[in-house]
N, C-alpha and C positions, 0 to 999 in steps of 0.2 A: 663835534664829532657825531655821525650818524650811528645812531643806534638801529643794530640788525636785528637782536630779538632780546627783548623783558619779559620777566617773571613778576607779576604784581602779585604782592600777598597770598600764596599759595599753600594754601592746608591741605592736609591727607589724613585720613586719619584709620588707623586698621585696625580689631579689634583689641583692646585693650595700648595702643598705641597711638601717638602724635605723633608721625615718622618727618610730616611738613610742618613748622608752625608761623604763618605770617610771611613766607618767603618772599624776601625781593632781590632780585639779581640781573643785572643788564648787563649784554655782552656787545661791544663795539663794533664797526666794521672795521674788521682788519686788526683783529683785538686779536691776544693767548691768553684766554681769561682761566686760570687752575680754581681747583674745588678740592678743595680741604677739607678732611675730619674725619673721626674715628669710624670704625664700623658700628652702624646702625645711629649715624649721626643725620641722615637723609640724605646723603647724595644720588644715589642709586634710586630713590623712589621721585628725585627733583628731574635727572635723566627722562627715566621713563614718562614721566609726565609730559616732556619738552616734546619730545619724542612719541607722543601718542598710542604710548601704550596704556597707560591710564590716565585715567580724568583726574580733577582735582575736585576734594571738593568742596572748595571754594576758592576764588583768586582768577586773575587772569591771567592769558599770555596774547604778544603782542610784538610779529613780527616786521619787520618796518613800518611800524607804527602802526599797523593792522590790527585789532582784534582777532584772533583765532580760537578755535574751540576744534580740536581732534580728537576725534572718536577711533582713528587708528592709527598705525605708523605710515600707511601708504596717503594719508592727508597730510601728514608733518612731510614725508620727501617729496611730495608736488609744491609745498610752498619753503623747497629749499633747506632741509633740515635731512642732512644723515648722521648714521653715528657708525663708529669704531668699537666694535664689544670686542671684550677682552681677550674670548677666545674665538678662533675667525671661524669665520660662515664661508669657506670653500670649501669645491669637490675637487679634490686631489686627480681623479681621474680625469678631465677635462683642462684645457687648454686653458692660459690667464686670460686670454680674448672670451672662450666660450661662460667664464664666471663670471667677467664682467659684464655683459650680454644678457645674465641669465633674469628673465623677468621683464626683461624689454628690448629683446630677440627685433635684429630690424631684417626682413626678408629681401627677396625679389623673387616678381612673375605670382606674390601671394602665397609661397609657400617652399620657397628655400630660402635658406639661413643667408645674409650678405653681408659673412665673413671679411671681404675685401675692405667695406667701406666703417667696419666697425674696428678693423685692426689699424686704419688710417685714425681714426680718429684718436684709437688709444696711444699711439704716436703720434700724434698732435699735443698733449694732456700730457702726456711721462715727459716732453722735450717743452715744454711749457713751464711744467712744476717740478722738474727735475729729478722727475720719476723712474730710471732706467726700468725697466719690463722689458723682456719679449714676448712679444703677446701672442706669439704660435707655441713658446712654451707651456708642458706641462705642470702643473702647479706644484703634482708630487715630489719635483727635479727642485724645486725649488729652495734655497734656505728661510731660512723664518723673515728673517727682516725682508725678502724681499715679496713672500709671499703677505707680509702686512703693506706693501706698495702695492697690491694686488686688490687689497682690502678697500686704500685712499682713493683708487681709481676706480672703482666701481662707485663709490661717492661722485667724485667727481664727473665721472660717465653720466651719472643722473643730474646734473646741472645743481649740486647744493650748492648755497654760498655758504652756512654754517655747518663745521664737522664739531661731533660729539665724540672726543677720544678718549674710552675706557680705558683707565691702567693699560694706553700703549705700549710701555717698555718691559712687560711682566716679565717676557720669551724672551729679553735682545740681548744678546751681549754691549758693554760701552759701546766697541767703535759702531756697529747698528744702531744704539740710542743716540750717538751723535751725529749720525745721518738724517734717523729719524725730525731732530729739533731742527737741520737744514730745512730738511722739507718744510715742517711746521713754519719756519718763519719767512720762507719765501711764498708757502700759502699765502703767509697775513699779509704778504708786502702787496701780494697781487689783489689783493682786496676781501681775502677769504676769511672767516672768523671762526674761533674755534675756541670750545671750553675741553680744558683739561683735566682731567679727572686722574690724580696720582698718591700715592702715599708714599716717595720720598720725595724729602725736601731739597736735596740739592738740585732735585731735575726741576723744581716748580722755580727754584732761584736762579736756576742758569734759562730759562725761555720763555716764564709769563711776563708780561706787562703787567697786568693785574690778578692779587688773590682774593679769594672769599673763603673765608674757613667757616665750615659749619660746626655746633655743638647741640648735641641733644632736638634735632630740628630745629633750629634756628642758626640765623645769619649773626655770630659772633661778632664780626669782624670782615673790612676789606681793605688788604694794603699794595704797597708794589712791592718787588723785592728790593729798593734800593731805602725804603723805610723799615726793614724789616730783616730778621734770622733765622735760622733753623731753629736757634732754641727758644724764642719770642713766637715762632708759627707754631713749634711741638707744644707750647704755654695754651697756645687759642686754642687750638685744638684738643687738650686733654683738661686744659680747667687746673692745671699747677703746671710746675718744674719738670721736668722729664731729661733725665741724665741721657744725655745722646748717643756717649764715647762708650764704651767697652773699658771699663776699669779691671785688669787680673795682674795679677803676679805674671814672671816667669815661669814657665811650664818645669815641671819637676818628672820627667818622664822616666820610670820605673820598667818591669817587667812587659815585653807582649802580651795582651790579652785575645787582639784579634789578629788570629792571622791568616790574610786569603791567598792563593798561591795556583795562576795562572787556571782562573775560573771562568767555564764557556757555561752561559743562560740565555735560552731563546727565548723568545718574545712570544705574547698569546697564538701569533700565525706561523710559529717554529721558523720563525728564521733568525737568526744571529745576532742580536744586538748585546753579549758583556762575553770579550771576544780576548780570552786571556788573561784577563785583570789577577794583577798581586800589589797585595801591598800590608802595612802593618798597623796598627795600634797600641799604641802603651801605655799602660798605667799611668794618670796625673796627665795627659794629653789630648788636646782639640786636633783630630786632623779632618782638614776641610774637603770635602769634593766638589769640586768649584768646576761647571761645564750650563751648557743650554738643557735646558728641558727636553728628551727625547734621545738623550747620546748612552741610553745604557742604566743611569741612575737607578731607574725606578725598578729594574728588574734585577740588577745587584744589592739594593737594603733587599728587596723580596727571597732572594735566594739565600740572604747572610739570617734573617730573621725567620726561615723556614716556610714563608708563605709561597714558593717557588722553587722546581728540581734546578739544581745545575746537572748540566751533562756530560761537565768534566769538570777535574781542578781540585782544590781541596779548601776547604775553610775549617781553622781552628780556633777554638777559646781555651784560652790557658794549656795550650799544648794539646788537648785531645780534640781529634776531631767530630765535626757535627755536621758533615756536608749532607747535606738531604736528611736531617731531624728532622721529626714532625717542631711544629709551630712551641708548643706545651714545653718539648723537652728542652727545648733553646732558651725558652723563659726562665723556667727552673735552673738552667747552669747561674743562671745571672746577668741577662740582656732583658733589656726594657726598650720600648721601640716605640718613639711617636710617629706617625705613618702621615705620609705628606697631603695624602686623602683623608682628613678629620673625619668626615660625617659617613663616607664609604667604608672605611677600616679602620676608622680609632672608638666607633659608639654607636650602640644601637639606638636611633633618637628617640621612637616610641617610649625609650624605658627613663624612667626617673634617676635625676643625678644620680640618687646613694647606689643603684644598680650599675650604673657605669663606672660609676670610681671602685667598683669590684672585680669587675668583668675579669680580669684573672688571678683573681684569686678567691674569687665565692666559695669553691670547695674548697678549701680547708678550713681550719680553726681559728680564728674565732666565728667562722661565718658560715660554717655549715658544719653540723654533727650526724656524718652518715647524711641519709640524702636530704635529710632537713637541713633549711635553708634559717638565720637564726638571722633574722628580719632585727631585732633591737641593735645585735650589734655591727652590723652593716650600716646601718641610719647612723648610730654614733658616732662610726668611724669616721662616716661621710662627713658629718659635719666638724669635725676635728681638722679633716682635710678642707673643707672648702673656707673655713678661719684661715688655715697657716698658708695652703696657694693663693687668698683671696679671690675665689671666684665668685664672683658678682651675682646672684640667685635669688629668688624671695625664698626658696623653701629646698630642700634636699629632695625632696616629694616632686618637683615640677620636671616635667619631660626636659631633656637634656637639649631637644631639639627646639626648646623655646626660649636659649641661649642665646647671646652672640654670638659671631664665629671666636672671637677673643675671649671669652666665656668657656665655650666649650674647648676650645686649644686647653685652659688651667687647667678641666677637669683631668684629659688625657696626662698633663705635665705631673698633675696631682698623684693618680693612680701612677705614673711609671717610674715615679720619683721617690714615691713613699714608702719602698719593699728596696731592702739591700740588693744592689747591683755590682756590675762589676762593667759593666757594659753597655753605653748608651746608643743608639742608633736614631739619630734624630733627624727625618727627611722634612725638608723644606718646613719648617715648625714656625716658621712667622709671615706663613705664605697668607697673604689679605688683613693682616692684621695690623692694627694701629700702631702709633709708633709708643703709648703707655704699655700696650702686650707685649709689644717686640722689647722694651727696656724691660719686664719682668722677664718673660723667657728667656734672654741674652745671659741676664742674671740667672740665673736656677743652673744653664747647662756649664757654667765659667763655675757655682758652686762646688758640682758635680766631677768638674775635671779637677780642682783644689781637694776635695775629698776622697780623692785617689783613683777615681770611674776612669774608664779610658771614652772618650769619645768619635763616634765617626758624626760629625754631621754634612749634609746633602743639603746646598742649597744652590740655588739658579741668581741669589742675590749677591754679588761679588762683593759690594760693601761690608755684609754681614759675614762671607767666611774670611776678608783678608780683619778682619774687627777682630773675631772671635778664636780663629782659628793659629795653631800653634806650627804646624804644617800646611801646607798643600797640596793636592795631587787634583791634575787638570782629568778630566775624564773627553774623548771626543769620541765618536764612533765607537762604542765601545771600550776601547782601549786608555789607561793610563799615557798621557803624552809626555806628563812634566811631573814633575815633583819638586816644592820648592819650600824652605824656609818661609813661614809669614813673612818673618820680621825683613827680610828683604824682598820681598816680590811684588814687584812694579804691578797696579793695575793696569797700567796700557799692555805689557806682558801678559798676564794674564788673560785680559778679553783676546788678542791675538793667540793665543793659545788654545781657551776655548772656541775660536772661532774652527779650527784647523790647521793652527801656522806650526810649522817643525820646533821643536824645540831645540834651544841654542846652549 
C-alpha cells in the first residue's frame, strides 16, 4: 500500500507542556484513518503541524515519501494537504462558486473573474465525488450539511489528495452525517486520503479503516474497528473503564417549575429567531431540546436565564413570573445555568479557580462581609469543590484559563451545582469534551434530576439528549415542531425532524 503522508517522531513542546511526544502516524492512499483522545491529548497541535501551521520541534513529515519541512499552510496545500476546521471559513454573502474560487480567482482578458470555467469545473468535482452544490447559489440559502460540501470542494478545487476533517459532524444532523461518511468513502475509493478527527465513537466505528488513539501526547494505540469497541477505544483513550450508557431511574416528574408560554426573542440583528415557543419543565425531569445549532436555542436558554429581552410571551418559575429579570434575580429564585460558551459566558479566565467557582455568589456570606471580599473562605470553599467535582488543577490559585476545556466545564458544573436549585439550564455542557467529561457531566445532571431539580438541557448531540433525556421537544426555526417521549423516539425521527420534516 502506498503511503500518502507520515508523521516521524514528532515533538512539540509549549511552555510548561509535551503536547507531541515521539509521534508516529501514517495515513494510506485511499485510507479513513480517525484520531482519537481526550482534550489536550495532542491531536489539534499533530493537525496543525501536518497542516503547516506550526513547526515541530523535532521529527519529520513525509509526503509520498518526500521529505517536507512547512513553514506555512499555503506550503502544505501546494503539496496536497487541505483541511476541514470545524467551524467553516465561508462568506455567507457570496455565491458557493465565488468561495470556492476565493484565493485562486482564474480570470480572463487579465482582469475579470471566469466564472463560466470555474463553475464548470466545480460541476465536474460535485458529479465526480457526489457532491450536489449549485455553484450559482448563495451560501447563506444554504443548510449546514450542504454548506460543509461547499467546504470539501474548495479542498478539492485546489487538487489535495489528503483532507484533514475536524470534528466534521459537530453541525449535522444523522441523515447529513450519513451523507457526509458516503462522501468520505467514495473520496477514499477514488484514491483520496483522509484523517479523521472525531470524539464519538460510533462515527469512527461505522467509516475508519484505521484508528490511532492518542494519550497524554503520545500514540497509545492503533486498531481497525473490526478489532476493536467503543468501550476498549473509550479504555485507550481515558487510561481506565468509562461507563458509556446513561444508567437513571424512571423519571419521577412532580410539580412545573419552568414554564414558557408562546415566547418571541430576536436575534443580535433584531430579527426573529424563538418564534412562539411554549413548553414545560417538572420537578425530578430531563426535557431535552434536541435541534441544529442555529434554530433558536441559543437565544431561548438567553431569554429563559435573563441574559436576553423577550418581546413577547411569558416565562414562569414556580408559577411567578420572571420574563425579562435581570440575570441576579433569576439566579436567586433558584436556576443555575451552564452556558454553551464555557470560556465567553461561564468564566473570566484571567481570574484564578477559587474566583470563578464564586462568580455568583462572592457577595454574600461566607465570602464577602459588606464590600470586603473574605479571600480565606472563598479558597476553602474552592478547594472543597474542586475535591468533590474532581477538577483536575495543581492549585486553586492557577488561572482558570490554564485548564482544560474538560477542566474548566467541572469548574462551571462545580459552582452551579453546589448552591440549592430548583432549576438547571444546561446548553450544550459536553460540547468538545472527552468521552471521561461527558461520563462525569451525564452523571451530575441525571443526579440533579433524581434530586428533585427540574432540567432543560440544549444539546446539538442527539445521542446524548435521546441517553439522558426523559422528554423531547424538537426545536427547527425557531419553533417547537415535536414533542416526544424519550423512551419511544426513534432517532431517524428525530434527525428528520430536526432537519424540518412535519411532524407526524
Amino acid at each position: 500500500m502506498t503511503i500518502a503522508l507520515e508523521a516521524r517522531n514528532i515533538t512539540k513542546r509549549f511552555p510548561g507542556v509535551l503536547a507531541n511526544d515521539n509521534i508516529d502516524l501514517t495515513l494510506e492512499a485511499g485510507e479513513i484513518h480517525a484520531l482519537l483522545g481526550e482534550n489536550g491529548a495532542g491531536k489539534t497541535t499533530l493537525m496543525n503541524i501536518l497542516y503547516g501551521l506550526w513547526q515541530p520541534d523535532s521529527g519529520e513529515i513525509y509526503v509520498k515519501g518526500e521529505k517536507v519541512v512547512f513553514q506555512d499552510p499555503s506550503e502544505a496545500i501546494a503539496r496536497g494537504i487541505g483541511m476541514l476546521h470545524q467551524h467553516f471559513m465561508l462568506v455567507p454573502v457570496l455565491t458557493v462558486a465565488e468561495n470556492i474560487m476565493l484565493g485562486q480567482e482564474s480570470v480572463t482578458a487579465g482582469i475579470f473573474l471566469d466564472r463560466v470555467q470555474v463553475i464548470k469545473r466545480i460541476e465536474a468535482l460535485s458529479q465526480n465525488f457526489g457532491l450536489e452544490v449549485d455553484p450559482r447559489a448563495y451560501v447563506k440559502d444554504l443548510p449546514v450539511g450542504v454548506q460543509q460540501r461547499v467546504e470539501i470542494l474548495k479542498i478539492l478545487y485546489r487538487e489535495a489528495g489528503i483532507l484533514i476533517l475536524d470534528e466534521p459532524t459537530a453541525v449535522l444532523t444523522p441523515q447529513e452525517a450519513e451523507e457526509l461518511f458516503k462522501i468520505m468513502r467514495n473520496l477514499a475509493q477514488q484514491g483520496k486520503s483522509i484523517i479523521f478527527i472525531t470524539h464519538k465513537l460510533k462515527e469512527v466505528l461505522a467509516v475508519a479503516d484505521r484508528i490511532t488513539v492518542l494519550r497524554a501526547g503520545r500514540v497509545v494505540g492503533t486498531t481497525t474497528p473490526q478489532e476493536t469497541s467503543e468501550a476498549q477505544l473509550a479504555s485507550m483513550m481515558v487510561g481506565r473503564e468509562v461507563i458509556l450508557s446513561v444508567k437513571k431511574k424512571p423519571a419521577q416528574p412532580k410539580e412545573v417549575v419552568l414554564e414558557v408560554k408562546d415566547l418571541h426573542v430576536l436575534s443580535d440583528r433584531l430579527n426573529p429567531v424563538v418564534n412562539g415557543v411554549s413548553f414545560v419543565v417538572r420537578a425530578g425531569e430531563i426535557l431535552g431540546l434536541a435541534g441544529v445549532q442555529g434554530n433558536g436555542q441559543t437565544e431561548l436558554v438567553e431569554a429563559i436565564t435573563g441574559l436576553r429581552p423577550a418581546v413577547r410571551g411569558e416565562i414562569r418559575f414556580l408559577g411567578k413570573e420572571i420574563t425579562n429579570a435581570p440575570p441576579r434575580r433569576v439566579l436567586e429564585r433558584g436556576t443555575a445555568h451552564i452556558p454553551e460558551d464555557r470560556q465567553e459566558d461561564g468564566l473570566v479566565l484571567p481570574f484564578p479557580v477559587h474566583d470563578n467557582l464564586v462568580l455568583n455568589t462572592y457577595y454574600r456570606n461566607p465570602f464577602a462581609h459588606g464590600l470586603a471580599l473574605q479571600e480565606k473562605a472563598i479558597v476553602a470553599t474552592a478547594q472543597d469543590l474542586v475535591e468533590h467535582f474532581d477538577v483536575r488543577t495543581p492549585s486553586v490559585f492557577v488561572p482558570v484559563l490554564n485548564l482544560s476545556g474538560g477542566n474548566q466545564q467541572k469548574v462551571i458544573v462545580a459552582r452551579e451545582l453546589s448552591r440549592p436549585i430548583r432549576l438547571l439550564v444546561a446548553a450544550q455542557p459536553t460540547r468538545g469534551l472527552d468521552v471521561g467529561s461527558i461520563e462525569y457531566i451525564h452523571q451530575r445532571l441525571v443526579e440533579k434530576r433524581d434530586q428533585g431539580c427540574a432540567v432543560l438541557l440544549v444539546s446539538t448531540e442527539l445521542d446524548e439528549i435521546i441517553s439522558l433525556s426523559d422528554r423531547i421537544a424538537v426545536i427547527f426555526r425557531g419553533k417547537i415542531v415535536a414533542t416526544l417521549e424519550a423512551s419511544g423516539a426513534a432517532r431517524e425521527k428525530l434527525g428528520l425532524l430536526m432537519a424540518g420534516a412535519e411532524a407526524t
